[in-house]
LUMMARZA-594383 format. One line per 4 residues: number of its first residue (from 1); their letters; for each residue x, y, z of C-alpha. Coordinates in nm, 3 decimals. Each point is the difference from the previous one (the first is absolute). Layout:
N
NUM = a = X,Y,Z; ...
//
This chain:
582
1 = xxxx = -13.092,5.848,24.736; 0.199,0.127,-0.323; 0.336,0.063,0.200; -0.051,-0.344,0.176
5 = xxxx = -0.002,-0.167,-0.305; 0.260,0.196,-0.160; 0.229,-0.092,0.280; -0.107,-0.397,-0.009
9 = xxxx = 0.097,0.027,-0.452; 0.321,-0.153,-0.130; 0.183,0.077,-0.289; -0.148,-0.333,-0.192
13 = xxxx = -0.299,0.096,0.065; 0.057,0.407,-0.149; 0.206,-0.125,-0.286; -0.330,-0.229,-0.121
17 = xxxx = -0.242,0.256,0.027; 0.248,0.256,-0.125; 0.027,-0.232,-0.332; -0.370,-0.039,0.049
21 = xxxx = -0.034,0.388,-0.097; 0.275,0.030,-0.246; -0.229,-0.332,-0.147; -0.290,0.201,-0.006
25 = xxxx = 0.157,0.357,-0.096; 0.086,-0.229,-0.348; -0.295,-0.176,-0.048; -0.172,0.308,0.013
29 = xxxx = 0.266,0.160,-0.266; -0.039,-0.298,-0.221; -0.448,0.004,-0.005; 0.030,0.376,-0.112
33 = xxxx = 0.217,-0.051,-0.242; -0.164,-0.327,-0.152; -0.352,0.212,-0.009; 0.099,0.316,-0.104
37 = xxxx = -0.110,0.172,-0.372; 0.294,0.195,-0.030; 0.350,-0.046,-0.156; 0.170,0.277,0.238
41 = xxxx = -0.189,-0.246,0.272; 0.102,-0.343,-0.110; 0.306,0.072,-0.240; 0.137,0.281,0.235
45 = xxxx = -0.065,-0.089,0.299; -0.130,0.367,0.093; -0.166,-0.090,0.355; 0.088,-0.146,0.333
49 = xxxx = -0.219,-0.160,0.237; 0.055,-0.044,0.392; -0.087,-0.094,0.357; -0.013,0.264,0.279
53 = xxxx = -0.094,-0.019,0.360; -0.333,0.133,0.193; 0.204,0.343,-0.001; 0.113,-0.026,-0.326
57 = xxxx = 0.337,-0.094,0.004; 0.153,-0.217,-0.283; 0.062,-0.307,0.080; 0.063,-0.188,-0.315
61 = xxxx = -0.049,0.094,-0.397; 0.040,-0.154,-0.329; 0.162,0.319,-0.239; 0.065,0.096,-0.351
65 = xxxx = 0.054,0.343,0.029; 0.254,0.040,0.245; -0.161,0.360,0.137; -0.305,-0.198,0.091
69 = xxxx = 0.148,-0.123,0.305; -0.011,0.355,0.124; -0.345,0.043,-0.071; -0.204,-0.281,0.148
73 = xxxx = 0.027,0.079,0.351; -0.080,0.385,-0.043; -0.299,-0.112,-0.169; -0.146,-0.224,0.315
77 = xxxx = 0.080,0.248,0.198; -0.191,0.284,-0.167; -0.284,-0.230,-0.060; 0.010,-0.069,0.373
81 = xxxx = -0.017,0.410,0.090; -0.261,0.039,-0.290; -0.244,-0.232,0.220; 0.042,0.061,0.343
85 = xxxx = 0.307,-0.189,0.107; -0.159,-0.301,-0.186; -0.348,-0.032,0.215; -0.189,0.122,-0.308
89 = xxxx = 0.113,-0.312,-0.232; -0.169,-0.295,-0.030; 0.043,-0.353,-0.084; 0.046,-0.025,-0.386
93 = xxxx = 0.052,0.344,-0.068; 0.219,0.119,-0.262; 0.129,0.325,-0.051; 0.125,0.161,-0.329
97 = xxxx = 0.202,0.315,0.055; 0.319,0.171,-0.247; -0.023,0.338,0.149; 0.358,0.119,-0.061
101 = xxxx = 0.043,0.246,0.325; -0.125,-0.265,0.284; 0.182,-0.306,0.079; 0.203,-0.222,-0.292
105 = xxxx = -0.158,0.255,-0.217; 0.240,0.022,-0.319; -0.203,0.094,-0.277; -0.354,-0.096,-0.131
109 = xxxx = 0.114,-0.273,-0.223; 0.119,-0.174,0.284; -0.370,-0.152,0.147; 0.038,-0.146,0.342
113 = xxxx = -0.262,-0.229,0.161; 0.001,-0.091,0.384; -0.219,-0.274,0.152; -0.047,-0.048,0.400
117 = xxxx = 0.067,-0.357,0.093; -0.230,-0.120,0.298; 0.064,-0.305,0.228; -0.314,-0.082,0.186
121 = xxxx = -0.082,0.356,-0.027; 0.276,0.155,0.104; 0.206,0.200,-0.223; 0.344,-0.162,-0.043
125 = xxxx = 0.144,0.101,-0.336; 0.008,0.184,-0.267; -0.011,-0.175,-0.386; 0.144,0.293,-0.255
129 = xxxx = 0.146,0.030,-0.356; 0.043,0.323,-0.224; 0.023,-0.042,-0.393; 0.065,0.225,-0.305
133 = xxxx = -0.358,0.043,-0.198; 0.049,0.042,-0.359; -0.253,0.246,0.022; -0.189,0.226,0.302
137 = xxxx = -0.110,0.247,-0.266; 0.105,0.402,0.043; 0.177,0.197,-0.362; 0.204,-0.253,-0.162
141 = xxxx = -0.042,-0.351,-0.070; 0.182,-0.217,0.272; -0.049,0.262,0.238; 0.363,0.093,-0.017
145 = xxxx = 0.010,0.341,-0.132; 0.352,0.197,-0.007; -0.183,0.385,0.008; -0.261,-0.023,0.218
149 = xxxx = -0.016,0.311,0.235; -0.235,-0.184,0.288; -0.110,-0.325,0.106; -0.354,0.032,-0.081
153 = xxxx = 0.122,-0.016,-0.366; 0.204,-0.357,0.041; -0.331,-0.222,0.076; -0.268,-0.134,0.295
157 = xxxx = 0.129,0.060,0.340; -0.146,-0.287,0.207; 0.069,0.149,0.363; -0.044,-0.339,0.213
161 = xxxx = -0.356,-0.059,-0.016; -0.146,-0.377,0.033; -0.008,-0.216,-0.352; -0.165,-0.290,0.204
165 = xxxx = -0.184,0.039,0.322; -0.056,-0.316,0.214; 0.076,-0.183,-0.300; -0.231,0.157,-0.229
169 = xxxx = 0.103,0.223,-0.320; -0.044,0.353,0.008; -0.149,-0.029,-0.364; -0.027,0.412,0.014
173 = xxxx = 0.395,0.037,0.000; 0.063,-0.279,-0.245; -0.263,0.215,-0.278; 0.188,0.326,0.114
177 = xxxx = 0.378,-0.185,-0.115; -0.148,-0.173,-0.270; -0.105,0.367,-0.172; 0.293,0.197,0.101
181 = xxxx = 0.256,-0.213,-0.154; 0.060,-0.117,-0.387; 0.077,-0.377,0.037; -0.230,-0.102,0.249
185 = xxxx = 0.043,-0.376,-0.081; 0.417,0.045,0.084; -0.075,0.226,0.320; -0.282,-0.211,0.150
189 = xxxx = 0.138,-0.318,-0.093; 0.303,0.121,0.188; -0.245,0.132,0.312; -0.109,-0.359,-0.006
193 = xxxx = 0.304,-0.179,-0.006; 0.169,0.217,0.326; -0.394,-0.114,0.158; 0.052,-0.348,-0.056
197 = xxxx = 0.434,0.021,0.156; -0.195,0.216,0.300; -0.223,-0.293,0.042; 0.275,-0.254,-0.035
201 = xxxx = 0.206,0.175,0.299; -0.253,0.048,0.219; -0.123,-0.370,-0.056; 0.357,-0.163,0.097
205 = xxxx = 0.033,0.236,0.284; -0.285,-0.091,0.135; 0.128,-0.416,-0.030; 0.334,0.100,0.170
209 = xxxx = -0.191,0.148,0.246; -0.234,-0.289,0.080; 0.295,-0.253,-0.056; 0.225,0.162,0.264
213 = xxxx = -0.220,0.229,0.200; -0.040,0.398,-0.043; 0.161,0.098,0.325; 0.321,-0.225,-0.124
217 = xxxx = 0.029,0.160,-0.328; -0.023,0.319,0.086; 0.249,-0.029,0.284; 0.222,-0.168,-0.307
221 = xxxx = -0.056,0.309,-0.200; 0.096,0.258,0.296; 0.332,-0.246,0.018; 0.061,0.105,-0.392
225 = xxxx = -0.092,0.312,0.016; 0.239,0.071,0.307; 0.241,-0.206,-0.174; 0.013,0.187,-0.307
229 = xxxx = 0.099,0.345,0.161; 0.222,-0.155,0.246; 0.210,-0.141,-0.366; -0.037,0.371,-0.171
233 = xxxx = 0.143,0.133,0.324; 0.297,-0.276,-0.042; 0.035,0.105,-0.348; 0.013,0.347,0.081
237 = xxxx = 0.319,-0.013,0.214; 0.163,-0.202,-0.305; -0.029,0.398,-0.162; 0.207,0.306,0.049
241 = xxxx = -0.118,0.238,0.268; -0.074,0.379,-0.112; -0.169,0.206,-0.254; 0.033,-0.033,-0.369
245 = xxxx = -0.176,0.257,-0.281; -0.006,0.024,-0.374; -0.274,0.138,-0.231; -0.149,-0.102,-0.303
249 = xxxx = -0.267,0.120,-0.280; -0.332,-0.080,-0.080; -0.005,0.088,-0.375; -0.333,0.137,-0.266
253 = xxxx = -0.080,0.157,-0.230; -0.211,0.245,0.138; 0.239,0.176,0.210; 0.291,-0.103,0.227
257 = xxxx = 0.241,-0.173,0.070; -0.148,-0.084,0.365; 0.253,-0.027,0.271; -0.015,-0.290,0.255
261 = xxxx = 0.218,-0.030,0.262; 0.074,-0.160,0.305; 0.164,-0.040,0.323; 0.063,-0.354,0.132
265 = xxxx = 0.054,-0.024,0.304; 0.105,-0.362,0.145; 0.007,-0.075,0.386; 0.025,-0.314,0.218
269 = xxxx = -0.365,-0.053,0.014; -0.161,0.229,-0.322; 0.023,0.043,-0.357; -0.083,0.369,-0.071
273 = xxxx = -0.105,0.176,-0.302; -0.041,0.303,-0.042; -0.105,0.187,-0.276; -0.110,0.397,0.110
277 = xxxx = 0.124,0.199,-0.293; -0.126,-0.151,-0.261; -0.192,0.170,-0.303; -0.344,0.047,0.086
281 = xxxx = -0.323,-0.161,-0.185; -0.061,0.081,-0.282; -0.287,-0.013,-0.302; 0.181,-0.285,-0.226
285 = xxxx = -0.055,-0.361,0.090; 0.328,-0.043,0.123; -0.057,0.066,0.363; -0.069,-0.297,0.252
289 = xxxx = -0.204,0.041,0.303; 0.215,-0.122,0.351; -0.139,-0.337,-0.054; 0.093,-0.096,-0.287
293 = xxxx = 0.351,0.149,0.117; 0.030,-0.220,0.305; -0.075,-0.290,-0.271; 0.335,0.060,-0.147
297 = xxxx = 0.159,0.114,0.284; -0.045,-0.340,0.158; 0.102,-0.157,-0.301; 0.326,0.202,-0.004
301 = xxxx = 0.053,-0.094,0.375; -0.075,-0.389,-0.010; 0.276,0.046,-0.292; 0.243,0.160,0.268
305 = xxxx = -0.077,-0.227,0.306; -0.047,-0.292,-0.230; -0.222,-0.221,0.236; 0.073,-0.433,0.001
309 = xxxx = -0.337,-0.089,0.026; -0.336,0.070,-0.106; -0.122,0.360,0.061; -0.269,0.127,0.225
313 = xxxx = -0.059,0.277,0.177; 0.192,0.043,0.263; 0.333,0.043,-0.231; -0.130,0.359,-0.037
317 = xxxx = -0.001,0.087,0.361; 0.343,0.202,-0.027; -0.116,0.194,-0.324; -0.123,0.355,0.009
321 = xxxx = -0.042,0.194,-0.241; -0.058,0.400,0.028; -0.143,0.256,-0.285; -0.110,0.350,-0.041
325 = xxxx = -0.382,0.026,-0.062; -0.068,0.033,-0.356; 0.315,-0.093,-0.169; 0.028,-0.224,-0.319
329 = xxxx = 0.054,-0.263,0.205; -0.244,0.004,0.256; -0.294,0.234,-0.250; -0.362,-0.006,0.148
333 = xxxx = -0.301,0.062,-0.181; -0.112,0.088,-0.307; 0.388,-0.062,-0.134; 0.011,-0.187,-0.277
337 = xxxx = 0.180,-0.349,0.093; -0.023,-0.228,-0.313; 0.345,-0.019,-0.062; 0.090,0.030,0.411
341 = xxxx = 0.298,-0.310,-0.063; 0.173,0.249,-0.168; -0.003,0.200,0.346; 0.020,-0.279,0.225
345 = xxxx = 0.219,-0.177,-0.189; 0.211,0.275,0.002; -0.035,0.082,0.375; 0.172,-0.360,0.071
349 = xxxx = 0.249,0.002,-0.263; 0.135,0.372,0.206; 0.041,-0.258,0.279; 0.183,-0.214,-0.214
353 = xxxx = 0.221,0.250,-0.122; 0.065,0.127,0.378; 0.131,-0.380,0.140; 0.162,-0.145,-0.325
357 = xxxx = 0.298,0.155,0.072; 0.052,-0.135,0.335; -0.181,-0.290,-0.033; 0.175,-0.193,-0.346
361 = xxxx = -0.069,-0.334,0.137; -0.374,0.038,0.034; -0.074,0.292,-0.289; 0.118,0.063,-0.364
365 = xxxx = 0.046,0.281,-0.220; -0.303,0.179,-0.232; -0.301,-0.241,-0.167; -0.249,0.135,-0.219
369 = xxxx = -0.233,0.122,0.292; -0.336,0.052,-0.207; -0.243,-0.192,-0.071; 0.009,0.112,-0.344
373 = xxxx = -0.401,-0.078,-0.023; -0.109,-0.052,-0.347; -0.346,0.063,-0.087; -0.118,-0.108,-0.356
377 = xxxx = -0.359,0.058,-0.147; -0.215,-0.091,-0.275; -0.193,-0.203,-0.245; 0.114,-0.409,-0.088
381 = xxxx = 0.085,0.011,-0.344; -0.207,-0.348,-0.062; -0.267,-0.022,0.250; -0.002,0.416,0.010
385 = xxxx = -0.085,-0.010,0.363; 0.177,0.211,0.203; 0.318,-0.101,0.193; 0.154,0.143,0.286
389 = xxxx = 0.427,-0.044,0.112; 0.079,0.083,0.327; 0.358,-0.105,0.092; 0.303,0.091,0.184
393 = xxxx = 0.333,-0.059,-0.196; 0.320,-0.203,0.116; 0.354,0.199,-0.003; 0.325,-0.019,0.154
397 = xxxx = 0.151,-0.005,0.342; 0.281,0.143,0.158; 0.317,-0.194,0.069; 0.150,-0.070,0.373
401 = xxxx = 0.293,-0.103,0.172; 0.088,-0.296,-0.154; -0.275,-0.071,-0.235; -0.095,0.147,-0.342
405 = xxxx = -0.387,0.182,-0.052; -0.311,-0.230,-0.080; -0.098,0.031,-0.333; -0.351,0.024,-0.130
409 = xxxx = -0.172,0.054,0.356; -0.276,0.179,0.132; 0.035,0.321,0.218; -0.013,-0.022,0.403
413 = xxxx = -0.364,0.017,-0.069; -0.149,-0.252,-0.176; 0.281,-0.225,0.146; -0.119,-0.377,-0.065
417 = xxxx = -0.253,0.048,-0.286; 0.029,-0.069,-0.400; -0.063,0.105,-0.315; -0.274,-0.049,-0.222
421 = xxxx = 0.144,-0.318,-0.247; 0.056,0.159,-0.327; -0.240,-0.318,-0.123; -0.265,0.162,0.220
425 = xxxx = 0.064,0.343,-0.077; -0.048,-0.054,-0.393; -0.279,-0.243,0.041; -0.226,0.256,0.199
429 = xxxx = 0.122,0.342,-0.095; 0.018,0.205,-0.309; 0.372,-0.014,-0.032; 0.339,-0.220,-0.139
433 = xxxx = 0.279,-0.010,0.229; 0.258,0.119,-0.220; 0.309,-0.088,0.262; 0.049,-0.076,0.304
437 = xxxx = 0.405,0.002,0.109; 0.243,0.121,0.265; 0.092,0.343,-0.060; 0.393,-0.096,-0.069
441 = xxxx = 0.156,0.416,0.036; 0.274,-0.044,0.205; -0.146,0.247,0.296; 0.099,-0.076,0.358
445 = xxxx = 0.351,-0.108,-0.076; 0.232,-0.094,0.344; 0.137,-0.324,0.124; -0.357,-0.099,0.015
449 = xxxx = -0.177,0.106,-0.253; -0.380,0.094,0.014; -0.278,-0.199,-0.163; -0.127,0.026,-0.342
453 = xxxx = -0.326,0.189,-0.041; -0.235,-0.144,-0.318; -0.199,0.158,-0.255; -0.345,-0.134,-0.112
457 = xxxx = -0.126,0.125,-0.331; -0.419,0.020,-0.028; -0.109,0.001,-0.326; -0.359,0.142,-0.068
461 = xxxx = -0.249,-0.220,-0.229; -0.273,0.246,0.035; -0.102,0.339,-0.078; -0.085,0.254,0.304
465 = xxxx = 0.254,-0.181,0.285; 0.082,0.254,0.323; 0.322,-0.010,0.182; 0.062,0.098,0.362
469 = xxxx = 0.337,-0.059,0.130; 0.184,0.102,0.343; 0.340,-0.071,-0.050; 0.163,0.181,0.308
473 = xxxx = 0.371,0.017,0.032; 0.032,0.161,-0.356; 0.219,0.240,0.108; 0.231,-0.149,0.253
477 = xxxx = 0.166,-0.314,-0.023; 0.051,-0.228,0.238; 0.270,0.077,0.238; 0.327,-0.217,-0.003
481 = xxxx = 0.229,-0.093,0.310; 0.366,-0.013,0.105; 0.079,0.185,-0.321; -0.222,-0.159,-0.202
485 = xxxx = -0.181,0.126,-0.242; -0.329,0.096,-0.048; -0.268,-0.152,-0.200; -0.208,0.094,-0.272
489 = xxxx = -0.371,0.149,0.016; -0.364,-0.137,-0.108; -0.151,0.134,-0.287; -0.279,-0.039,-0.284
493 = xxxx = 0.077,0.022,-0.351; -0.249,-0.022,-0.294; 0.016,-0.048,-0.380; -0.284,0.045,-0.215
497 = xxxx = -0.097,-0.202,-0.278; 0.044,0.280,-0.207; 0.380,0.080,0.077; -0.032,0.220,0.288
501 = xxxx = 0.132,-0.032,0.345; -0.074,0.183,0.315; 0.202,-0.041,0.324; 0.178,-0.050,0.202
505 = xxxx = -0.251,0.065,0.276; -0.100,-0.084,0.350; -0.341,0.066,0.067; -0.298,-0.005,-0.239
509 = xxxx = -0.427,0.011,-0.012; -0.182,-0.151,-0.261; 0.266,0.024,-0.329; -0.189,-0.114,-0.305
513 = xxxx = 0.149,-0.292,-0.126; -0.164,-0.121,-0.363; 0.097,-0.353,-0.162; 0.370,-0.075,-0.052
517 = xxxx = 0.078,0.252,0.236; 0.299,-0.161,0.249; 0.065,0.126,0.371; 0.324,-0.112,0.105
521 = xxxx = 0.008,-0.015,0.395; 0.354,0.031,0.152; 0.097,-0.059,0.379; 0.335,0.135,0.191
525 = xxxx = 0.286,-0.221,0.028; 0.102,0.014,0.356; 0.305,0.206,0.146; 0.334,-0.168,0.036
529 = xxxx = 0.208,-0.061,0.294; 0.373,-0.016,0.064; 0.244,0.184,-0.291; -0.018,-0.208,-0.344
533 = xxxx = 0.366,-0.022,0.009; -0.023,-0.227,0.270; -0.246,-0.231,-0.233; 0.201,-0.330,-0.027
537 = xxxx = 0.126,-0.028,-0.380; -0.194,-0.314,-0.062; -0.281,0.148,0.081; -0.012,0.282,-0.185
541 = xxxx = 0.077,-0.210,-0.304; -0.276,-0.250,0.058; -0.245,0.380,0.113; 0.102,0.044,-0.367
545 = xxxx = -0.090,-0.368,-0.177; -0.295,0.057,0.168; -0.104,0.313,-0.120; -0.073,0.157,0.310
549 = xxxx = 0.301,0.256,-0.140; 0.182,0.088,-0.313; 0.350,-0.053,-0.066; 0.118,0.400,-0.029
553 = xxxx = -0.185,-0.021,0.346; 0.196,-0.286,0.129; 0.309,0.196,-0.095; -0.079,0.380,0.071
557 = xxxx = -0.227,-0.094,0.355; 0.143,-0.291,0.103; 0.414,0.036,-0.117; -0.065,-0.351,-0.182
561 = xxxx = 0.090,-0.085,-0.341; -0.226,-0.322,-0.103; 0.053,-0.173,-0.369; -0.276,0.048,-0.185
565 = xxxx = -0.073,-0.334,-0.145; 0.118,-0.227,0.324; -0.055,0.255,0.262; 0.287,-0.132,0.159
569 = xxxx = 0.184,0.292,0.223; 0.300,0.118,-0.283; 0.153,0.294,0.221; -0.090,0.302,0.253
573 = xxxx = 0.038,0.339,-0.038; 0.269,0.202,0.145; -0.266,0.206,0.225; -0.126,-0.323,0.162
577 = xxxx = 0.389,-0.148,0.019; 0.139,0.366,0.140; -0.290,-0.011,0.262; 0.063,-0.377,0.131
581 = xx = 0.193,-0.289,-0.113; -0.176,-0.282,-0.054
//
């Protein structure tokens, strides 16, 4: 009956109920973020919600953090092994699950929650969304912890067990979060706002369904699903043919630097990665289980392939990705994997580095890579309640062939999310944003120059404040292009009320900060690409009324001599003259 159908469907008919789930893949975005408790929820956007198939295979998703999209599928899928290919779930089940090391497993922040969609009681769908939790308890407040040494010390591992069965709460594991974490009202009034997007999905599936017929939409959904990997194998013969490798380094404090590398290896029908070699796991939070690495690595590849339409999951058919066993990029447990963006992160930015040279039109040079996760705790100087930050931090990218680096972006991770409004920051937290502003140092000069980092400047208002910070790419810069040059790395700075300073530094656990103490937060400016001599005048002199460069800079980087009061172009120097006449 199902291939009938699919045979009898036009394309009018697949692009409505294809717009039907993209409808419902927002909808479902927008009630999560509209009911959620927490800033990194509804301010960040730190969550994604989706559609899958009976077999779990994504088939439409409303994102903020642009790894999500690698994770929702995995999810279903392990959900669907956990209980018996599915014939164990039941109509208005819901099942809450963040264990790193099984399918869209990142780390234990991330909380996923899948709910089986039935259509007169068969099992058509899958409704599913994964969200940061300010808090699943473990060490640190925030549950992000830069020196834990296993995962049982990072918070409550919730391995895929039922939250609601037949549409009843399981009351037992909503005690058992409720005393493991520190701000129950923020993580269960997150819980319940991904319940009530669940609900949402599986209620306007259900209408599409009824309105067009089950058999008809999921021969539709075949069509886009075949669809999808029929474009990524169109887009694939768009790319140069062979194998590609570079390394990069997953940096801490505790040891290291952690080698990554990778072989890429692109054919007329897959996209091959291929990382044996690597470091193996090891006891800092920086590892990331193979999981959370295909995350990125999809990201990384729907950067390369670039798709024209919406994703699902049939654009992944040509990706494969291959590890050693235990390796920082694919750890099992007990490693530690609080921090795994760092390695993921880094796993897909290797693959970056690999096809940027030969691909300029699709990839640029060097962006800030990390997260650079900033974890804040302690007591509201008013209200003396206590306050939590968790927040990633913008930076810059790297520039490409024709086109200078965004400035003041996040990392490949977080992709489409936000900061915190400085508003909300100082109404809520202990702290005074000191400045906020690009990071103007010149790094990641060429004929396109790489984007501006920023620094942000916390200012404590109370006594007894903890920092934790994870500011990878400390030690290397961002990489430039075509003889540009590279960037400049993250770091943390801090000045104490009483004179002191401290810094610069990566990678921190709990500092004390007391009152008037200032942590000043600085991201990379990307790499450059093309040789700054090549830099058109004009626009070095404007680079320079901007402030995005000094004037000795214009002149000693750039061979351009720029007025100081008009910025108007007065001369260029005889290296940039002797080396091309302009």
């Amino acid at each position: 009956m199902l291939s009938q159908t699919k045979s009898e469907i036009n394309p009018f008919t697949i692009e409505i109920i294809k717009d039907s789930l993209m409808s419902i893949g927002d909808e479902m975005f927008y009630a999560l973020a509209r009911t959620s408790m927490s800033p990194i929820i509804y301010e960040v956007l730190d969550y994604a919600c989706g559609l899958t198939n009976a077999k779990g295979k994504l088939i439409s998703q409303g994102n903020g953090v642009a790894s999500f999209i690698g994770m929702l599928s995995p999810m279903v899928e392990s959900v669907l092994e956990r209980y018996n290919d599915g014939k164990d779930l039941k109509d208005g089940d819901i099942i809450i699950i963040n264990d790193p090391y099984v399918g869209g497993g990142s780390h234990l922040s991330d909380v996923g929650l899948v709910m089986p969609i039935f259509h007169k009681g068969e099992l058509v769908a899958f409704s599913a969304n994964k969200g940061h939790w300010t808090e699943v308890g473990g060490k640190d407040a925030g549950s992000f912890t830069t020196d834990s040494t296993e995962i049982y010390q990072e918070g409550l591992q919730l391995p895929g067990v039922k939250l609601f069965h037949e549409g009843n709460v399981n009351q037992a594991v909503v005690d058992i979060i409720e005393s493991n974490v520190r701000f129950p009202d923020l993580s269960l009034g997150d819980m319940w706002a991904q319940v009530a997007a669940l609900k949402t999905g599986a209620k306007r599936f259900i209408e599409l369904c009824d309105k067009y017929g089950k058999d008809l939409v999921e021969a539709s959904i075949e069509h886009l699903l075949d669809q999808g990997e029929q474009l990524a194998r169109k887009e694939l013969t768009k790319l140069p043919i062979g194998s590609f490798t570079a390394e990069t380094y997953i940096e801490d404090n505790a040891g290291g630097p952690y080698k990554v590398q990778v072989k890429v290896t692109i054919t007329d029908d897959a996209f091959i990665c291929d990382f044996r070699g690597t470091h193996p796991q090891v006891s800092t939070p920086v590892n990331c289980s193979y999981y959370g690495l295909l995350a990125s690595v999809r990201v990384m590849y729907l950067g390369v392939i670039r798709p024209t339409q919406n994703v699902n999951d049939g654009f992944f058919a040509p990706l494969k990705i291959i590890t050693d066993e235990r390796s920082i990029v694919s750890a099992e447990r007990p490693a530690p994997v609080s921090m795994n963006f760092e390695g993921r992160i880094c796993g897909a930015e290797a693959i970056w580095e690999a096809l940027a040279p030969v691909t300029p039109d699709r990839l640029t040079a060097g962006h800030l890579m990390s997260v650079c996760s900033v974890v804040l705790t302690g007591n509201h100087q008013d209200s003396k309640d206590p306050f939590l930050i968790v927040e990633p931090s913008v930076g810059g990218w790297g520039a490409g062939q024709g086109m200078d680096g965004a400035r003041g972006q996040f990392c490949m991770g977080p992709g489409e999310t936000y900061n915190v409004p400085i508003e909300v920051a100082e109404t809520r937290y202990g702290v005074m944003v000191d400045e906020y502003n690009f990071r103007c140092d010149g790094a990641g000069a060429g004929e396109y120059i790489g984007g501006s980092g920023v620094i942000r400047s916390y200012q404590a208002l109370s006594d007894n404040q903890k920092l934790s910070v994870i500011f990878g790419r400390h030690k290397f810069a961002p990489w430039g292009m075509k003889d540009g040059e590279s960037g400049s790395p993250n770091y943390v700075f801090i000045k104490k009320a009483n004179g002191e300073t401290d810094g610069p530094f990566g990678i921190t656990a709990r500092y004390p900060l007391n009152k008037g103490d200032v942590v000043q937060l600085v991201t990379a400016t990307g790499g450059g690409y093309g040789n700054p001599y090549d830099r058109p005048a004009e626009k070095v002199a404007k680079d320079a009324k901007n402030g995005y460069i000094t004037l000795e800079q214009a002149k000693e980087t750039f061979g351009v001599m720029v007025h100081s009061e008009t910025f108007e172009v007065q001369d260029l120097t005889f290296e940039r003259k002797n080396r091309k006449s302009e």
